[in-house]
Structure formats: structure tokens, C-alpha cells
C-alpha positions in Angstrom: -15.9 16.3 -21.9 -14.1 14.8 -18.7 -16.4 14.1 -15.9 -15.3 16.4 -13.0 -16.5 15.8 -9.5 -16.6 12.6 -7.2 -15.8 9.1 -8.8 -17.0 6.9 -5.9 -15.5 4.6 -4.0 -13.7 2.0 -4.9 -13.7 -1.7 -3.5 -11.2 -3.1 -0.6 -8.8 -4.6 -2.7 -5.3 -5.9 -1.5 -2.4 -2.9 -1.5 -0.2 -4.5 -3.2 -3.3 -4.4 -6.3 -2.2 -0.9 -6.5 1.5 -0.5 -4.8 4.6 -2.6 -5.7 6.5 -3.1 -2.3 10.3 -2.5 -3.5 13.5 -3.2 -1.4 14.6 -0.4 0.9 18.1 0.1 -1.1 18.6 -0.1 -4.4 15.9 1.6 -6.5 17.5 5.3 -5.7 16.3 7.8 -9.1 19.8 9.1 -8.2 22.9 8.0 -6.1 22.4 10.7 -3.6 23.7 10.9 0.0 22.3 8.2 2.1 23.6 4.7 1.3 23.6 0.8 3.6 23.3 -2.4 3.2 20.1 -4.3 4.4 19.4 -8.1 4.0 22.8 -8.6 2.0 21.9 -6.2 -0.9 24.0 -2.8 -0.7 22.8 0.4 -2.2 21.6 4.1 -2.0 17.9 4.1 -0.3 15.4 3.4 -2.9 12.9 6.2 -4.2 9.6 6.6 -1.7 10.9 4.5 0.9 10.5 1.2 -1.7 6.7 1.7 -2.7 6.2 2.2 -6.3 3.1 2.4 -8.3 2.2 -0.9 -10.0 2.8 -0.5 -13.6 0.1 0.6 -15.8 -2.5 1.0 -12.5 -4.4 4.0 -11.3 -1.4 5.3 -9.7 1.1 4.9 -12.1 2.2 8.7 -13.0 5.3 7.9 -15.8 2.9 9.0 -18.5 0.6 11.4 -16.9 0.2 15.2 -16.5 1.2 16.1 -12.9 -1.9 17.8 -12.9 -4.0 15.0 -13.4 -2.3 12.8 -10.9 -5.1 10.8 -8.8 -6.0 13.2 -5.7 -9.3 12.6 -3.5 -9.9 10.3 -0.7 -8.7 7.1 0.3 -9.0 4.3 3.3 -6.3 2.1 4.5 -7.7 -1.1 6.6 -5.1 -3.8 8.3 -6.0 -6.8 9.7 -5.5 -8.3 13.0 -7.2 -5.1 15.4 -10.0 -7.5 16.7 -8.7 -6.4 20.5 -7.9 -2.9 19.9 -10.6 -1.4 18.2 -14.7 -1.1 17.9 -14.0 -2.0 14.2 -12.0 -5.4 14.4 -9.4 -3.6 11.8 -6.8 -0.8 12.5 -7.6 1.8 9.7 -7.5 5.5 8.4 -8.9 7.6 6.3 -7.2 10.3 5.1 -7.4 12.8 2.3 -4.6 14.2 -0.7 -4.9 17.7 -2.2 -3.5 18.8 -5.6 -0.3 19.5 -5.9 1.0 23.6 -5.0 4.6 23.6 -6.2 5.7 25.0 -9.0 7.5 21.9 -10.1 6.9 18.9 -8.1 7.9 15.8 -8.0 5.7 13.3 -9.4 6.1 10.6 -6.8 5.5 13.1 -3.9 2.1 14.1 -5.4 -1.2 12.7 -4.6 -2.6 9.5 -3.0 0.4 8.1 -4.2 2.6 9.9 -1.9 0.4 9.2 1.5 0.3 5.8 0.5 3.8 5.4 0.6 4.6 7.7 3.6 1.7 5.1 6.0 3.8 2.7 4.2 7.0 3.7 6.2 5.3 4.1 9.3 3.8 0.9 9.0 7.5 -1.1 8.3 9.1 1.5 10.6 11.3 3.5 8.8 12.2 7.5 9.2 11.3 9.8 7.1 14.5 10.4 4.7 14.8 13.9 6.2 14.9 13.0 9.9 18.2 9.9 9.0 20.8 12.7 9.9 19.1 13.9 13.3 19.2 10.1 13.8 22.4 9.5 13.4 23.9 12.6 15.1 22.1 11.8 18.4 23.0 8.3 18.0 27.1 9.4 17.6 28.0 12.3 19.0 31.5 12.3 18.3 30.6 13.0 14.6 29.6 16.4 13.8 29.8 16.4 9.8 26.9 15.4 7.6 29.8 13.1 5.4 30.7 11.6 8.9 27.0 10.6 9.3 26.9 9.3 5.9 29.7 7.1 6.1 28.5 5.7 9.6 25.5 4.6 8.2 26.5 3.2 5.1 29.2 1.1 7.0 26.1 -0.6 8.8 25.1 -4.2 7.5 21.3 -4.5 8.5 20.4 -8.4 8.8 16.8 -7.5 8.1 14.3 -4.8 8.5 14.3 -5.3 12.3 17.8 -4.5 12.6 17.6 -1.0 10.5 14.6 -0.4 12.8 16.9 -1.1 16.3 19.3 1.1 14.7 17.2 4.0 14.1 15.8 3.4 18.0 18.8 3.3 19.7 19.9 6.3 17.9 16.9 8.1 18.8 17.3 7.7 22.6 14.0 7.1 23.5 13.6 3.8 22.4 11.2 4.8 19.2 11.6 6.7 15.9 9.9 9.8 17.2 8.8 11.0 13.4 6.3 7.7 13.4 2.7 8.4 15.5 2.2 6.3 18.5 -0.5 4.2 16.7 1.4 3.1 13.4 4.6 2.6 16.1 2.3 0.1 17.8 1.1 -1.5 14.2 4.8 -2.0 14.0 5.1 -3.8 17.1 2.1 -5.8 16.9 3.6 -7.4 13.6 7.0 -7.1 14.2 7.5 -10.9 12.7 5.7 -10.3 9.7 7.8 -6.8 8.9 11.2 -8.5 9.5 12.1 -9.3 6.1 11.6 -7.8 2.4 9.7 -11.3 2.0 7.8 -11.5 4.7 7.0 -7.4 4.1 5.3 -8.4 0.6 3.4 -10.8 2.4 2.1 -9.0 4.6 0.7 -6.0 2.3 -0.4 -8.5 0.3 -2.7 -10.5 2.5 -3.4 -8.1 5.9 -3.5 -4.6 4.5 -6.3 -3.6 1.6 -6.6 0.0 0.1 -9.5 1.8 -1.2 -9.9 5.5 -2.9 -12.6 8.2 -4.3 -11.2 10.2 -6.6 -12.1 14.3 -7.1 -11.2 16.2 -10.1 -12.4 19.6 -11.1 -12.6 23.5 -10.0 -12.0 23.8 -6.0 -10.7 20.5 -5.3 -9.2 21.4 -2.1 -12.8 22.3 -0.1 -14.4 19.5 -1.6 -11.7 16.8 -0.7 -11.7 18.1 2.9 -15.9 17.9 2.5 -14.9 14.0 1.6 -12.9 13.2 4.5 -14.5 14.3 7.1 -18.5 13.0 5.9 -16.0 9.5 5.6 -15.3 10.0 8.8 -18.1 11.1 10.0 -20.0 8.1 9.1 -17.2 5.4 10.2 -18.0 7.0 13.7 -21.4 6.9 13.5 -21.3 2.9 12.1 -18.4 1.9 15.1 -18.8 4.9 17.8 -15.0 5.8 17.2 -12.5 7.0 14.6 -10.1 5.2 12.9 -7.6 3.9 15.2 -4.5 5.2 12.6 -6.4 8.9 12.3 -5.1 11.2 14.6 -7.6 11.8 17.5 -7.5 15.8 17.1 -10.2 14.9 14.5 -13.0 14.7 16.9 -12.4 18.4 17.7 -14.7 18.5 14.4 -17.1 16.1 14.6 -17.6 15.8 18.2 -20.5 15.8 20.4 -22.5 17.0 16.6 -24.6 13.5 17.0 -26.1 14.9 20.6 -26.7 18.4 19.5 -28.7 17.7 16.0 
């Protein structure tokens, strides 16, 4: 019989022990709309934003029943947050339910797809939805999703820093609006180390470290949000504040409980 219920957690190891970091373009499941080219290498934008599962790990879903894709818990710590928060680290904790759809996609299901949407905020990049409003703000002379299309794919992006300028200019107010305030300052913070695919790598390799609990069984969904918010919950009560990546609105739940009990 299958053990059901909470695995525990698991230790700080570095991302990359779990996440392959992939090239922006080039690693597309299909040649759909959006193509560039970035550092010299022209493609269609890769699958999940360039973050793949590392073969054969924990997260790896090619041979897998969607439904028993890894949901649960999991906690993201970076490096380098010595001046910004209580902690020393920026980090969040965040939660991923079981999948609702009838058909989903395997890579948007699970921790595996909020890894790899923190991921993008971290380097910078839109969400693949939001390119188009981009781009149309950015040139208002072209009205015509195939005009957008072509604009962008006629762009030759020196490095990551360049797509990034792109995507800020186009947005007017000098920032990808679809990218929290906090991740947009992670990005700034290491805006050297997030230049170049290279230097990317590096930099998930040795700065960021990932850690999960896993939940399987009957009513997963009330018992993951249980999970997050006792995490939580205790990383406030060890460094009097949340997570600097978690979105403040959290404290709605948890605040003031410590005067009142």
C-alpha cells in the first residue's frame, strides 16, 4: 500500500539538483507563434520559460501518471539578502495543489510548474501570455498579432539583459508589470549574474537552493494549504517576518495570532 499523507521535508539542496536551466529559445515542444534570437542562437521560445526537470529526479513527469505528479509544499531560499531581510536570505514558501483540468499539461502541473514560473521572475522574463500586450504597447503602429510576431522575432537580444530592456521599454513603466515588486528587485540586485545563459546556470547553481514536502492522498487541497501556512507560520515566529518573496497579504492570516494566544 502507498503511504499517503505528508513525506517531510526535504534538505536545502542547490536548484539546479532538481531543475535543468535551459536556454530561452530553442527547446519549444512545438514551433508555435513567438520566435527571437538571444545570445546568437535563433529559435521559438523554449517550453517553461527554459526550466526542465532534471532527468530521472523527483520532478521528472515523462513517465508518470499526471495524477501522481509531485504536489505539496516547497521553499525557495537565495543568497545575498543579508541587508534586506531579518533572515539574511530572500525566500518563499509557497504551496501546489493537484491538478483540476481535464487534460493538463504535464509541465504546468505541480511544484514543477511554480518552480519554473519563480524561475522567470527571478531572470526577468514575461509570462508567455502577457509578450503580445508587450509588444503592442511598445509599437503602436502594429495592430495585428502576426505584426507583433514578426517584430519580435526580428529582434537580436545580445544577452538576457537586453530581452529584459526590451520587454521594459515596451511596457512604459520601466518594469515588466506581470513580475511582483520583490522578485523585480531580485532581478536588479543580480542583474550581472542574470546577464547571460552562463552566468544564469551559475547562479542557480550556487545562490538559489530548493526544498519540498510532498502530500499525497484524499483532500490534498485543505491539507497543502494546512502546510503552507504552519511553514509560514513558524518562519515568522523564528525571524519576526515573512518571507521577503511571499506576498505580504499573507499576514492578513497569521497576524497579530502570536499576541492574542
Amino acid at each position: 500500500m502507498s503511504r499517503t499523507g505528508w513525506t517531510g521535508w526535504t534538505d536545502l539542496v542547490p536548484f539546479t539538483d532538481h531543475f535543468q536551466i535551459r536556454h530561452y529559445v530553442g527547446h519549444a515542444a512545438a514551433k508555435r507563434d513567438w520566435n527571437t534570437t538571444l545570445e546568437g542562437v535563433p529559435g521559438h521560445l523554449s517550453r517553461a520559460e527554459g526550466l526542465w526537470p532534471v532527468d530521472g529526479g523527483k520532478f521528472d513527469f515523462t513517465d508518470i501518471d499526471v495524477n501522481k505528479i509531485p504536489v505539496g509544499i516547497y521553499f525557495i531560499r537565495i543568497e545575498g539578502g543579508e541587508s534586506h531581510h531579518p533572515s539574511g536570505f530572500f525566500d518563499y514558501i509557497g504551496l501546489a495543489n493537484p491538478h483540476t483540468t481535464a487534460r493538463p499539461n504535464r509541465f504546468q502541473v505541480g511544484i514543477f510548474q511554480r518552480a519554473y514560473e519563480h524561475y522567470r521572475k527571478i531572470v526577468g522574463i514575461p509570462h508567455r501570455n502577457k509578450i503580445s500586450e508587450y509588444i503592442s504597447k511598445g509599437y503602436p503602429d502594429l495592430h495585428e498579432r502576426s505584426e507583433w510576431i514578426a517584430e519580435f522575432k526580428n529582434q537580436n537580444f545580445k544577452n538576457y539583459e537586453e530581452l529584459r530592456k526590451f520587454f521594459d521599454d515596451c511596457d512604459k513603466e520601466g518594469h515588466i508589470s506581470d513580475i511582483p515588486k520583490n522578485f523585480k528587485n531580485i532581478t536588479e540586485k543580480f542583474r550581472d549574474e542574470l546577464t547571460t545563459f552562463e552566468s544564469i546556470k551559475e547562479f542557480f547553481a550556487t545562490k538559489v537552493r530548493f526544498s519540498y514536502n510532498l502530500y499525497s492522498g484524499a483532500n490534498a487541497e485543505p491539507q497543502i494549504a494546512k502546510g503552507e501556512g504552519l511553514a509560514l507560520l513558524a518562519y515568522k515566529n523564528r525571524y519576526e517576518a515573512i518571507p521577503y518573496l511571499n506576498d505580504a497579504n499573507v499576514l492578513s492570516a497569521i497576524g497579530r495570532f502570536n499576541e492574542i494566544i
